[in-house]
gemmi code that builds the backbone of each chain (N, CA, C; Angstrom):
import gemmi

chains = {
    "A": [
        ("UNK", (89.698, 87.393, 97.262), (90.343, 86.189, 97.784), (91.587, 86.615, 98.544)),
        ("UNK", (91.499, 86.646, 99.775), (92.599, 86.882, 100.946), (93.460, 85.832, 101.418)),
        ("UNK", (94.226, 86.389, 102.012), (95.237, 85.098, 102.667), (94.453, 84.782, 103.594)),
        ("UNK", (93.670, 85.298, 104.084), (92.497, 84.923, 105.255), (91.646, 84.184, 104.885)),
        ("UNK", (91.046, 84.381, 104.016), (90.030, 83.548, 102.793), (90.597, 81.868, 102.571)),
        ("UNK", (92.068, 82.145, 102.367), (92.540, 80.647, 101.681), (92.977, 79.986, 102.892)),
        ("UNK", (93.694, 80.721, 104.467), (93.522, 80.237, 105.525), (92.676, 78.928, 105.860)),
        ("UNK", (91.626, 80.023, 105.999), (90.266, 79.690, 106.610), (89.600, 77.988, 105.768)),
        ("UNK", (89.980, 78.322, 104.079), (90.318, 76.959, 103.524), (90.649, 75.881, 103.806)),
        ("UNK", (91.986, 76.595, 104.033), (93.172, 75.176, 104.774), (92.200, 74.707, 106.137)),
        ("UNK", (92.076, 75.473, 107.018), (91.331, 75.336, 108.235), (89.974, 74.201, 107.813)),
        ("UNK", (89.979, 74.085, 107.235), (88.069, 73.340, 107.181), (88.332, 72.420, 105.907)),
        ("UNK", (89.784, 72.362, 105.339), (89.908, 71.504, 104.406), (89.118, 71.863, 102.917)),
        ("UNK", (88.475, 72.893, 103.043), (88.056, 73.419, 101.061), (89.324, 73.207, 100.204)),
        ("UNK", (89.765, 72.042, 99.974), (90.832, 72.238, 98.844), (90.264, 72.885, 97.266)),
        ("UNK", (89.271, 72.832, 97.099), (88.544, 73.620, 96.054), (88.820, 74.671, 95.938)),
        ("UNK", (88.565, 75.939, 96.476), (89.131, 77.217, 96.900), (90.133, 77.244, 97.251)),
        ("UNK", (91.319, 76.459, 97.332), (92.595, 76.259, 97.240), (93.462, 76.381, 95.684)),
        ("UNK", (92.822, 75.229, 95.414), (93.043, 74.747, 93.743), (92.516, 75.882, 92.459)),
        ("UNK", (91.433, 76.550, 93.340), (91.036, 77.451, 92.287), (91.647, 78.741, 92.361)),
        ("UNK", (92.067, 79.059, 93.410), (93.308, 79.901, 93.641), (94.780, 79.516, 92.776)),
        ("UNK", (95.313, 78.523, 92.913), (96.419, 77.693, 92.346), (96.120, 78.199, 91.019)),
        ("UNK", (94.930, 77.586, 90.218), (94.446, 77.652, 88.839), (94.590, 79.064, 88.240)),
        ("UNK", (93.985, 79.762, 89.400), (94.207, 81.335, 88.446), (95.026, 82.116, 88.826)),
        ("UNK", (95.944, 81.725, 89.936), (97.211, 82.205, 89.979), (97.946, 81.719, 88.612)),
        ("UNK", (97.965, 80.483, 87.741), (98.585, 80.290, 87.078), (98.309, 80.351, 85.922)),
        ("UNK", (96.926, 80.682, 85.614), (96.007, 80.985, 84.552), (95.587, 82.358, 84.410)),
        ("UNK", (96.997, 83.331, 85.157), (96.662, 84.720, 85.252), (94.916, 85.093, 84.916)),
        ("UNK", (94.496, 84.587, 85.939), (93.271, 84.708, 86.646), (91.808, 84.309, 85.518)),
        ("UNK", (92.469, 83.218, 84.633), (91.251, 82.354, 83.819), (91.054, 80.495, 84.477)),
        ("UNK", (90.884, 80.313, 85.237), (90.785, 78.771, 86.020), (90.794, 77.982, 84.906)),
        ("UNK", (90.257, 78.409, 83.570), (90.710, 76.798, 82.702), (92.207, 77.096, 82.033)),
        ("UNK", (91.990, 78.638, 81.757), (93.822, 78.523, 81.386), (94.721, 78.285, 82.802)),
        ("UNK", (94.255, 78.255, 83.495), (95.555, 77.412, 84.957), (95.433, 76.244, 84.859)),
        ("UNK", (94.679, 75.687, 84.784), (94.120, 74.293, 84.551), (94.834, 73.426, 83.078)),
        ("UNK", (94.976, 74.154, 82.181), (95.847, 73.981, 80.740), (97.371, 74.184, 80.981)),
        ("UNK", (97.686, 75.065, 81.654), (98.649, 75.602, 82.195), (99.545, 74.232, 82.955)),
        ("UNK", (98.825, 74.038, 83.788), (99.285, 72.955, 84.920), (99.418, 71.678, 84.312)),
        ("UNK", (98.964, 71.305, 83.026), (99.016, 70.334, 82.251), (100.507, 70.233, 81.498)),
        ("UNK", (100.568, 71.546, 81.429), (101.534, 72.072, 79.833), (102.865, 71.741, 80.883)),
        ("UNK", (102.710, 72.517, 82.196), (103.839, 71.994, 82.992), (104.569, 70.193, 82.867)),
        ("UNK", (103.572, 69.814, 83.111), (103.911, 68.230, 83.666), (104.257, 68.005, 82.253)),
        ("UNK", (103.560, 68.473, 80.990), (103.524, 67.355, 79.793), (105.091, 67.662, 79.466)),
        ("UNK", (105.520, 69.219, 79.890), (107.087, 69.323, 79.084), (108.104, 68.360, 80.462)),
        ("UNK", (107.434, 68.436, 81.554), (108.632, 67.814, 82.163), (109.208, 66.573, 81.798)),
        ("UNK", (107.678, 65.721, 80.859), (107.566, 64.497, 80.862), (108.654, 63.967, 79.479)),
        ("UNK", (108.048, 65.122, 78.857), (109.079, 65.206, 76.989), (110.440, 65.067, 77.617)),
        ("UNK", (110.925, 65.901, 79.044), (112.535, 65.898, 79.053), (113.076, 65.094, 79.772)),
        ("UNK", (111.955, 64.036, 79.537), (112.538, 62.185, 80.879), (112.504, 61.278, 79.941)),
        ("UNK", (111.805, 61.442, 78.464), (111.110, 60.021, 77.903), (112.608, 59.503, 77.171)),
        ("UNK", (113.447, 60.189, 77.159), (114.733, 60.051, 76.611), (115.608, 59.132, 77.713)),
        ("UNK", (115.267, 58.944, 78.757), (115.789, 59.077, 80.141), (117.365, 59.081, 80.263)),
        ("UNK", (117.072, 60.646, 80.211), (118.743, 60.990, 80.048), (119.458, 61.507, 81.503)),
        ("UNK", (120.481, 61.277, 81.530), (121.126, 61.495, 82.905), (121.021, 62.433, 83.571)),
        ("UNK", (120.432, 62.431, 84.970), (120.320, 63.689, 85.631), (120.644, 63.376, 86.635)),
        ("UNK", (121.061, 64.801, 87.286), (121.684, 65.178, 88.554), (121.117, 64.574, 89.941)),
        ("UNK", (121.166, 63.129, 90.132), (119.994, 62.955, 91.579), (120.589, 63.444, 92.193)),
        ("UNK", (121.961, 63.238, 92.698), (122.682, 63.556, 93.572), (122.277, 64.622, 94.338)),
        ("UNK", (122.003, 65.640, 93.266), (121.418, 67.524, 93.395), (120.188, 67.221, 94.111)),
        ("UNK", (119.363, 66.345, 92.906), (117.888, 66.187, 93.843), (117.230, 66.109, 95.206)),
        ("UNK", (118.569, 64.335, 95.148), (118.033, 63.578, 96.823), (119.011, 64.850, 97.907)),
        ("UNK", (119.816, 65.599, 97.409), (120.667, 66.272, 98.482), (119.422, 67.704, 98.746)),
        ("UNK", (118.870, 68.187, 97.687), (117.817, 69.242, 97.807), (117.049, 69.008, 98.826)),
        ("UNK", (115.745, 67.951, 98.241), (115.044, 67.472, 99.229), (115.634, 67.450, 100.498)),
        ("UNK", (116.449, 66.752, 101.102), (116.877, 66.546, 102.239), (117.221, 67.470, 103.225)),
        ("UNK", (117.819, 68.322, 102.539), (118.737, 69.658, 103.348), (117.727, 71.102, 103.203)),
        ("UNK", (116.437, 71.393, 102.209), (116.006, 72.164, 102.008), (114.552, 72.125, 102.914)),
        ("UNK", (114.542, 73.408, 103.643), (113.195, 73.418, 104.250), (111.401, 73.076, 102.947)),
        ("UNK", (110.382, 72.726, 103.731), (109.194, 72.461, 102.912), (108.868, 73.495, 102.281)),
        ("UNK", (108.740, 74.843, 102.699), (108.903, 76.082, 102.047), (109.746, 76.501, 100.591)),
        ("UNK", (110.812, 76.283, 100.685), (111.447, 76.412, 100.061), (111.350, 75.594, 98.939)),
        ("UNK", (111.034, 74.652, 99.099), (111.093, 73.281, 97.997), (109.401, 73.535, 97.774)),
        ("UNK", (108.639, 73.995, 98.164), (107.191, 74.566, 97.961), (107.490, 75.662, 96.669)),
        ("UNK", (108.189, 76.418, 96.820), (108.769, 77.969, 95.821), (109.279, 77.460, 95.159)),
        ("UNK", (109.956, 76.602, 94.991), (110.708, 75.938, 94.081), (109.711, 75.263, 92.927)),
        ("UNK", (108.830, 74.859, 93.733), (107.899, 73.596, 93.364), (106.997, 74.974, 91.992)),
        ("UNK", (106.739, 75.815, 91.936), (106.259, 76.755, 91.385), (107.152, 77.271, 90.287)),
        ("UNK", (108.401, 77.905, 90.868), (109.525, 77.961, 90.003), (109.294, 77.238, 88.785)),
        ("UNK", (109.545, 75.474, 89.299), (109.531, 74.713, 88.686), (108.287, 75.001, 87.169)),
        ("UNK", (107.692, 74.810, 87.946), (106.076, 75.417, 86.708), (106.344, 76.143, 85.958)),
        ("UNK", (106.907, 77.181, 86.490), (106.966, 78.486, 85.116), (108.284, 78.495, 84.366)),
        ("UNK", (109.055, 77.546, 85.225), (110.149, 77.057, 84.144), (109.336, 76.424, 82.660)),
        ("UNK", (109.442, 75.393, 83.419), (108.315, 74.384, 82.380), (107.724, 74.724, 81.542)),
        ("UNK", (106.686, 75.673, 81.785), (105.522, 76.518, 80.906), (106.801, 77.490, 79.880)),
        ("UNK", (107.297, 77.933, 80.550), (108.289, 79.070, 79.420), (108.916, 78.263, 78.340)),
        ("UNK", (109.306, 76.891, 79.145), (110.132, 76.190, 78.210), (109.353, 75.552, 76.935)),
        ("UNK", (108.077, 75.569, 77.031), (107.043, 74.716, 76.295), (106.910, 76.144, 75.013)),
        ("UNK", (107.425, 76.655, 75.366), (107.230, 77.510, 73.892), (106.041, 78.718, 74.006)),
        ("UNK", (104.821, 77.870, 74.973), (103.635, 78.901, 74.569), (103.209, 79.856, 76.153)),
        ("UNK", (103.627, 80.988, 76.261), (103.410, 81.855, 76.916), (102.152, 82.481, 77.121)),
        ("UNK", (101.398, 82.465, 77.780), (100.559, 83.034, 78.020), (100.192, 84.925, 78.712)),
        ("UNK", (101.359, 84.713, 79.394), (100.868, 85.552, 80.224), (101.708, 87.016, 80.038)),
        ("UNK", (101.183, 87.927, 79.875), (101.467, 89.112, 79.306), (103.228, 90.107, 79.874)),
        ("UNK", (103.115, 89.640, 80.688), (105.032, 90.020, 81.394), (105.836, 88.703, 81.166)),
        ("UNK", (106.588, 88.946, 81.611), (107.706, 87.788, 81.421), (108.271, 87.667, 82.893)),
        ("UNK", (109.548, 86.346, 83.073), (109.806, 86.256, 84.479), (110.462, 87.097, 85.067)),
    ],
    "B": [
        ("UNK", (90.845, 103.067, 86.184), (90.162, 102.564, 85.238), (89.233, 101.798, 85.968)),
        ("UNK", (88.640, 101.352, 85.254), (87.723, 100.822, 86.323), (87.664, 99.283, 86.012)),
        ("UNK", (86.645, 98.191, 86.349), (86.872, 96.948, 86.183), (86.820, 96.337, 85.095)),
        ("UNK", (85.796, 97.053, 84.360), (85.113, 96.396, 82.994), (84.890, 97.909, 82.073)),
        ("UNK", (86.200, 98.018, 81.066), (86.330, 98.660, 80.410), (86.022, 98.205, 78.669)),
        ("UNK", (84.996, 98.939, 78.141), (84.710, 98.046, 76.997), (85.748, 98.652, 75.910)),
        ("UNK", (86.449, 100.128, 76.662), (87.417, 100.617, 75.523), (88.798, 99.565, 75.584)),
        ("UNK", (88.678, 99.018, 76.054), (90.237, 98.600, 76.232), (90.112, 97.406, 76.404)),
        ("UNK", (90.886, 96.970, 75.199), (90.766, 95.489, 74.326), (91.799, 94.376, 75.235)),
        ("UNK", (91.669, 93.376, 75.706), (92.419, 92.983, 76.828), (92.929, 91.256, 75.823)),
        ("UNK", (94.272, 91.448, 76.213), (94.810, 90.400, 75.995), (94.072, 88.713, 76.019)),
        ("UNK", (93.224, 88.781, 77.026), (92.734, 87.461, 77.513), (91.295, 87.782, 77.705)),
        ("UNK", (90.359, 87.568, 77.185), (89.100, 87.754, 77.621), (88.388, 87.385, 79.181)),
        ("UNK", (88.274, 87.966, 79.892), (87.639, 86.929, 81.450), (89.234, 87.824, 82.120)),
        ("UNK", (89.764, 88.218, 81.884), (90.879, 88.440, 82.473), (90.074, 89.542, 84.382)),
        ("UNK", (89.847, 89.967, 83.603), (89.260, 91.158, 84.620), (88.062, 90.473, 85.610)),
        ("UNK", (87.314, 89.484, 84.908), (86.488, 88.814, 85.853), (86.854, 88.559, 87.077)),
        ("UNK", (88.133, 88.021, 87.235), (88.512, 87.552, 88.438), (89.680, 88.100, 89.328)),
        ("UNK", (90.351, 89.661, 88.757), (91.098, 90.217, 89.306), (90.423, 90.487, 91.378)),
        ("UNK", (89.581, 91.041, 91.348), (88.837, 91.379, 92.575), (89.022, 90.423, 93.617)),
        ("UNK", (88.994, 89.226, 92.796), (88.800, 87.974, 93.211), (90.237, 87.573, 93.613)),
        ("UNK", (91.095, 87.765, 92.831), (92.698, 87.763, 93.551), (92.989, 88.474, 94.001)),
        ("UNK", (93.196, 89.862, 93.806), (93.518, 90.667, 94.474), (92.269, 91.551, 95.058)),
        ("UNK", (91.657, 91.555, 96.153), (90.395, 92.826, 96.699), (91.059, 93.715, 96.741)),
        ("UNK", (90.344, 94.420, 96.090), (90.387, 96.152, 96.190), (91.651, 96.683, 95.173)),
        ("UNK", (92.260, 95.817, 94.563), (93.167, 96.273, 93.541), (92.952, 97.306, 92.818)),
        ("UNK", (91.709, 96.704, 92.425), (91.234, 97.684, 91.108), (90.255, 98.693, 91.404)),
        ("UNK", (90.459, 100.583, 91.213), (89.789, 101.123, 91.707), (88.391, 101.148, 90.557)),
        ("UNK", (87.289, 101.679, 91.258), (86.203, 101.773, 90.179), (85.622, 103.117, 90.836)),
        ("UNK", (85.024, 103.165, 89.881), (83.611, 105.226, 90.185), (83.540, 105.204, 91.392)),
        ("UNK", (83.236, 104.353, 91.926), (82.687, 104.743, 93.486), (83.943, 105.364, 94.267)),
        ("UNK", (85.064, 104.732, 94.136), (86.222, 104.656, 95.216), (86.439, 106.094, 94.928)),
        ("UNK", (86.717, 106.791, 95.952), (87.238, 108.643, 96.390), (88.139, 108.380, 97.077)),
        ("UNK", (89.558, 108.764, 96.268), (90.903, 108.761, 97.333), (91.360, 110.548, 96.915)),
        ("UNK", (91.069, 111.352, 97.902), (91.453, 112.512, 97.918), (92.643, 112.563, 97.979)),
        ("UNK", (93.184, 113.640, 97.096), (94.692, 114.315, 96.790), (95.009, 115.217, 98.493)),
        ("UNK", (95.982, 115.087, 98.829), (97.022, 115.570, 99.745), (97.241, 116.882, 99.129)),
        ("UNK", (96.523, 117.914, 99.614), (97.321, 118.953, 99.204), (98.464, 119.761, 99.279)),
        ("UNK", (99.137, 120.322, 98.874), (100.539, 120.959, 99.461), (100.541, 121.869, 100.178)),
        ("UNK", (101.371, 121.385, 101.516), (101.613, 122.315, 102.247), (102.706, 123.188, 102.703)),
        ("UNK", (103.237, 122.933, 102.048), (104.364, 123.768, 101.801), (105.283, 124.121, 100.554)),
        ("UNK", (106.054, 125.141, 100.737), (106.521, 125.636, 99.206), (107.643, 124.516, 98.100)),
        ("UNK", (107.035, 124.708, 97.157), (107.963, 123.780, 96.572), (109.239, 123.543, 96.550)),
        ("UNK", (109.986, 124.870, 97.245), (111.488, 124.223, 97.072), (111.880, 123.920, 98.386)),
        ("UNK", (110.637, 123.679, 99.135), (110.917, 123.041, 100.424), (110.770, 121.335, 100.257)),
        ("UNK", (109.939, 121.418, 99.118), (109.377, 120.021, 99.051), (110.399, 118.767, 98.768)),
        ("UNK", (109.911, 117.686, 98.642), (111.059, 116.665, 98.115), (109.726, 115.316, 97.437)),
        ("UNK", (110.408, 114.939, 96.043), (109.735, 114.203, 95.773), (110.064, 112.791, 95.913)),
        ("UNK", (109.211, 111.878, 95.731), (109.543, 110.388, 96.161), (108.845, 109.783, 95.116)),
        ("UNK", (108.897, 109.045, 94.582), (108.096, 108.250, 93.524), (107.663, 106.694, 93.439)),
        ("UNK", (107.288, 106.347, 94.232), (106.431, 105.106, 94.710), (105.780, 104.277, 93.045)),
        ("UNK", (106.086, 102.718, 92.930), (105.740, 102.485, 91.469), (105.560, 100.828, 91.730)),
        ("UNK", (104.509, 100.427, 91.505), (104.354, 98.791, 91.393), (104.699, 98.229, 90.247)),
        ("UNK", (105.143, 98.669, 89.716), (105.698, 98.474, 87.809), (106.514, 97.340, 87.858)),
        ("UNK", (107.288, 97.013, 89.546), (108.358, 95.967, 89.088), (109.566, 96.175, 88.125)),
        ("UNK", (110.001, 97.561, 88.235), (110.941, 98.001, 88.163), (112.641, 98.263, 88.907)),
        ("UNK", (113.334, 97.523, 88.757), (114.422, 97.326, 89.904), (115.860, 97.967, 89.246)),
        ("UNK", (116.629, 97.976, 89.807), (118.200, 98.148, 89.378), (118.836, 97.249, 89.137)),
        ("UNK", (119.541, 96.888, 87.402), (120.069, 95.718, 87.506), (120.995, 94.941, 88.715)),
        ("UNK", (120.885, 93.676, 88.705), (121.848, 93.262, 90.119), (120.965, 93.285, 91.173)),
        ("UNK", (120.020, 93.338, 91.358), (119.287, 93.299, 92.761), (118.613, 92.178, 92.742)),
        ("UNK", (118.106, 91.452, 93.321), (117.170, 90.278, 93.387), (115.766, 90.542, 93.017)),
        ("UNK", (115.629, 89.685, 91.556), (114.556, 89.699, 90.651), (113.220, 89.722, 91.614)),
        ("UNK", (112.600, 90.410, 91.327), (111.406, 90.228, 92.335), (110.529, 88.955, 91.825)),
        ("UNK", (109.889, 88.296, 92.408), (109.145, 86.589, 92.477), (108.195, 87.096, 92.081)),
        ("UNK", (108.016, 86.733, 90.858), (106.557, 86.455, 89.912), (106.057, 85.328, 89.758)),
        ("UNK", (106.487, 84.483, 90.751), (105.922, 82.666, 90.660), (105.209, 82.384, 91.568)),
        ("UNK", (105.518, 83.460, 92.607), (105.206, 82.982, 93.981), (103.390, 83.028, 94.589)),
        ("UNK", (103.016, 82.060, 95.306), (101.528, 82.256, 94.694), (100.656, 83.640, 95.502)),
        ("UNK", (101.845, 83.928, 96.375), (101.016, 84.818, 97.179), (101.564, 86.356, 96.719)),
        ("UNK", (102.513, 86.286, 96.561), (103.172, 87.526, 95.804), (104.388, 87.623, 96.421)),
        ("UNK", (105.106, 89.246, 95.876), (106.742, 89.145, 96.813), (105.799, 90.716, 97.400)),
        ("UNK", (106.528, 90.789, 98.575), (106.151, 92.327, 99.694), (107.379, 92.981, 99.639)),
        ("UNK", (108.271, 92.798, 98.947), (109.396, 93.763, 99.119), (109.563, 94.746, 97.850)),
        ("UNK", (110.757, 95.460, 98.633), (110.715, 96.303, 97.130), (112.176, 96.776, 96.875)),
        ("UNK", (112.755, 97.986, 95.923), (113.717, 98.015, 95.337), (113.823, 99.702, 95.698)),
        ("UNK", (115.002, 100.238, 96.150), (115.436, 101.464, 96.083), (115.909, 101.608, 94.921)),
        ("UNK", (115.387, 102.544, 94.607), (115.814, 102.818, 92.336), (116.271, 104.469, 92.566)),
        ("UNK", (118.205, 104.899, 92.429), (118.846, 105.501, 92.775), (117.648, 106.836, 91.666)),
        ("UNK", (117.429, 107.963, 91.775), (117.084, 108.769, 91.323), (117.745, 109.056, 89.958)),
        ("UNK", (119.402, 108.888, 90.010), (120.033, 109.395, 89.401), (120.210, 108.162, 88.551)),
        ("UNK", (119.271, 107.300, 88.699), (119.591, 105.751, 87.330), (119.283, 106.216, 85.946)),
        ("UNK", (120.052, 105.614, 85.092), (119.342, 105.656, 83.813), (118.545, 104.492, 83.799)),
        ("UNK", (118.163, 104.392, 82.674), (116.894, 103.287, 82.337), (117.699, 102.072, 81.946)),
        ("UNK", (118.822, 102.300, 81.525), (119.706, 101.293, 81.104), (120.541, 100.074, 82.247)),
        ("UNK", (120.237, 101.220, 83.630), (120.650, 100.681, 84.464), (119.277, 99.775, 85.275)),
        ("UNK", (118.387, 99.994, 84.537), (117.015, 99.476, 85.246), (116.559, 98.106, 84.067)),
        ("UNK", (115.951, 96.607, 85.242), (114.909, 96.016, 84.304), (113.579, 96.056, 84.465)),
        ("UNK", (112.928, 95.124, 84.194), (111.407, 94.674, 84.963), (111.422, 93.637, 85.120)),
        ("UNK", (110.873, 93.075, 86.477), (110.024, 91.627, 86.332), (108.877, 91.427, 86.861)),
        ("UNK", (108.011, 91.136, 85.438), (106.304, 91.416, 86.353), (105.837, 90.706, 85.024)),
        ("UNK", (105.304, 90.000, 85.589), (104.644, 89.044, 84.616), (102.944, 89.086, 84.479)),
        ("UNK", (102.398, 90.447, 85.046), (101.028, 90.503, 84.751), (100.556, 91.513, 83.650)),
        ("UNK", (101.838, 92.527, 83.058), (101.415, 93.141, 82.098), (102.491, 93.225, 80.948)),
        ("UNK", (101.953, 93.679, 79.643), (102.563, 93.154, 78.612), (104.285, 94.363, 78.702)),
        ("UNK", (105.288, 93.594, 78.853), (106.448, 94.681, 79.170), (107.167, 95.471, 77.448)),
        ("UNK", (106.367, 94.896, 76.907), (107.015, 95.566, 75.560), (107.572, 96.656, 75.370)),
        ("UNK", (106.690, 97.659, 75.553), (106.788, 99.031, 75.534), (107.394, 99.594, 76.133)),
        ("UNK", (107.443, 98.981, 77.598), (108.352, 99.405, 78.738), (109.724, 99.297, 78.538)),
        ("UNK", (110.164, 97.900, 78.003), (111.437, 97.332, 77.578), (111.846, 98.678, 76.491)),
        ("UNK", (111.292, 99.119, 75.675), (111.549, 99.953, 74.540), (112.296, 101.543, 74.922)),
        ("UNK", (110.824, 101.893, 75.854), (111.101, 103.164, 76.464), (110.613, 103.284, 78.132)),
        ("UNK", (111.516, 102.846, 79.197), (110.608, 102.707, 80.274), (109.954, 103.560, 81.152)),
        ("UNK", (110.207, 104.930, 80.510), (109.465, 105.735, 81.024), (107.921, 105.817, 80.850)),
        ("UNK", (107.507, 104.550, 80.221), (105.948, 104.659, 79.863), (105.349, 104.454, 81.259)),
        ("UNK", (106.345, 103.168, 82.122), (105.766, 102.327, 82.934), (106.542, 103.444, 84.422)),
        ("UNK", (107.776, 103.995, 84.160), (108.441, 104.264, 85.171), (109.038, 105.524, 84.925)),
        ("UNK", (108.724, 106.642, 84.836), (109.094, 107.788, 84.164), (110.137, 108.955, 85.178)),
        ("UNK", (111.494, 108.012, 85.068), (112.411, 108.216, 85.805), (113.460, 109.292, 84.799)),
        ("UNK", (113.472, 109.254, 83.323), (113.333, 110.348, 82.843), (112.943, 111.487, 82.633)),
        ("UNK", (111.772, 111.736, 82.721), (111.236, 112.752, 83.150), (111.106, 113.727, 84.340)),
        ("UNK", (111.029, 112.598, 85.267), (111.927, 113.029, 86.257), (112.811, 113.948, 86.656)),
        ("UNK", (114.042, 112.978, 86.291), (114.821, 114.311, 85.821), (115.117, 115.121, 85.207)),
        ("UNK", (113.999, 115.194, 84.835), (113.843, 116.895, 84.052), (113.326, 117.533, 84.486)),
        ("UNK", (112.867, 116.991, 85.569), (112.265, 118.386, 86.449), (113.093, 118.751, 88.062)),
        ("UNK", (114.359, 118.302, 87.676), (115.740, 118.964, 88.807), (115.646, 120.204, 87.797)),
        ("UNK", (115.385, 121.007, 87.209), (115.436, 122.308, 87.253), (114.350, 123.003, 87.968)),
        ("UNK", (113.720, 122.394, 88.296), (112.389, 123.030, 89.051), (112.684, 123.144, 90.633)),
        ("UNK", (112.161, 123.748, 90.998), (112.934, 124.114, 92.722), (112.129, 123.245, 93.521)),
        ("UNK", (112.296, 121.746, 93.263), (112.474, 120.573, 93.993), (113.512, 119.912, 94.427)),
        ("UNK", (113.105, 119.384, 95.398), (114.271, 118.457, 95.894), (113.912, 117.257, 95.485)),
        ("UNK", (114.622, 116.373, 94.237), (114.181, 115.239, 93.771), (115.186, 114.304, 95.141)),
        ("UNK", (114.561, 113.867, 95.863), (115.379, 112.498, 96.904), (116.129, 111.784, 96.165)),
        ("UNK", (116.937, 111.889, 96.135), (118.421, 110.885, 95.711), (118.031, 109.454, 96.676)),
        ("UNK", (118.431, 108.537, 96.359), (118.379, 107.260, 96.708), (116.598, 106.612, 97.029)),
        ("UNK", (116.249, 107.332, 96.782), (114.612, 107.235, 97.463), (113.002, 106.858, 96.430)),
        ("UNK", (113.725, 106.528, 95.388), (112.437, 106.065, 94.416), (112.299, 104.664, 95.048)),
        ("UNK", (110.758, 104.157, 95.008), (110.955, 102.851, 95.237), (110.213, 102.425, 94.274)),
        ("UNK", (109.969, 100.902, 94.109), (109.223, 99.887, 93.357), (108.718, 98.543, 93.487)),
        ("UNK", (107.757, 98.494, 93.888), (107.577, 96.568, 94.317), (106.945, 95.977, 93.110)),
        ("UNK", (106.424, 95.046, 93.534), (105.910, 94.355, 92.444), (103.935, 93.991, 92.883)),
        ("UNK", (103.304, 94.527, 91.614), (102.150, 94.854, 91.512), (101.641, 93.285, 92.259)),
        ("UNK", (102.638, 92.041, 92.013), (101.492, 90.685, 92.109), (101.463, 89.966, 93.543)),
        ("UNK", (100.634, 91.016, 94.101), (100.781, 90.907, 95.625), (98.835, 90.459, 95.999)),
        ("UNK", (99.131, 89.076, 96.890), (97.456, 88.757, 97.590), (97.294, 89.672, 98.443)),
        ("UNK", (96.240, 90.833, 98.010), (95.924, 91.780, 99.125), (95.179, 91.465, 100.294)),
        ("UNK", (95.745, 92.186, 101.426), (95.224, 91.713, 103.020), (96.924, 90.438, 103.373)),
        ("UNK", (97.270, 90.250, 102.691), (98.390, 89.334, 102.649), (99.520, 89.652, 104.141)),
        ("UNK", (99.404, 90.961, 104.128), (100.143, 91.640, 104.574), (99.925, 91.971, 106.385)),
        ("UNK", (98.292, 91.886, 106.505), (97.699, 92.031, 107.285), (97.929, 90.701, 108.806)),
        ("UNK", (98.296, 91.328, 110.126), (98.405, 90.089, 110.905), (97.725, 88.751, 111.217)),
    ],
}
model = gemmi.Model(1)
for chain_id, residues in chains.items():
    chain = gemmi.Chain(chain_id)
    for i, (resn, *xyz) in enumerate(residues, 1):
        res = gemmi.Residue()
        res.name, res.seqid = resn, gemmi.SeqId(i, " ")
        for name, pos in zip(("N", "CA", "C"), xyz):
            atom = gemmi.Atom()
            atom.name, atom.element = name, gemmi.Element(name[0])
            atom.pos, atom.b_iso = gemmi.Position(*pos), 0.0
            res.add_atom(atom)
        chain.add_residue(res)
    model.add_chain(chain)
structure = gemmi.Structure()
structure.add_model(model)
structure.setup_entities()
């Protein structure tokens, strides 16, 4: 699976071979552990809102705004393996 | 090693199924023949360099991106003359335990220098290190 490979994806719209890339990029290369993975993300983000405790929009709406799509793309990942680390259960054999 | 090793008990079962599949050509197997460079000249003419995907850096440098989905392409000048103390890792595809302990398992920059008594020229400033979690062909125009 090449950057040419997932290109060529984007090109013809296969979001499948997109997602399954996504999956085992994050499922250090098992598609249902990325798939569990990508769950575990959202479910801890969700544990640290149900309180709805005060957060920084200010930071947020100023991020978004001023930060290229790229960047807030890397971030957007960041974000994930924050999440996943923070959830307690590690999967993946190195650390960040 | 090759792809499917039944000696070697793997953290995640399926793990190896789909390495090829992320990364082509990562993983060498029987078939692949990469001939040794032989020396051509005398050793205390020589100078060594030590090239390492281990994800090994000098503290203070910018952590190399283990999130990123395509990988990071850069890498880290690791002073010859570092100790290990002055070195971390960040690589999140293999288990760093051991490394953390003694990192000459993964990066054997000790040993190393133990062989400045040998009539080499170990390159001062010139070890490098990237990080193994790179989409191969990535690189390619």
């Amino acid at each position: 699976m090449s950057l040419q490979y997932l290109k060529e994806a984007v090109a013809v719209g296969d979001t499948e071979k997109l997602i399954r890339y996504v999956r085992l990029h994050l499922g250090d290369g098992n598609e249902a552990a990325g798939r569990k993975e990508i769950d575990k993300a959202w479910v801890e983000a969700l544990k640290l809102l149900l309180d709805v405790p005060e957060t920084d929009r200010e930071f947020i709406l100023k991020t978004l705004a001023e930060r290229d799509a790229a960047t807030l793309a890397h971030l957007f990942f960041h974000l994930h393996f924050y999440l996943v680390q923070r959830s307690g259960e590690w999967i993946h054999d190195g650390t960040l | 090693m090759t792809a499917h090793s039944d000696e070697t008990k793997q953290l995640r079962p399926g793990l190896w199924e789909t390495v090829n599949e992320r990364y082509p050509g990562s993983m060498i197997t029987k078939d692949d023949f990469v001939p040794l460079a032989p020396l051509r000249k005398p050793l205390s003419e020589s100078r060594l360099t030590f090239v390492s995907s281990a994800g090994v850096q000098p503290k203070g440098t910018m952590p190399f991106d283990v999130v990123h989905p395509v990988g990071d392409y850069s890498f880290r000048r690791v002073p010859s003359t570092s100790n290990p103390s002055d070195l971390e890792i960040h690589q999140i595809k293999y288990p760093t335990h051991g490394a953390v302990n003694d990192l000459n398992v993964i990066f054997p920059i000790e040993r190393w220098q133990e062989l400045a008594w040998w009539p080499i020229w170990i390159e001062k400033e010139r070890h490098f290190c990237h990080n193994l979690n790179i989409a191969v062909n990535a690189c390619s125009p």
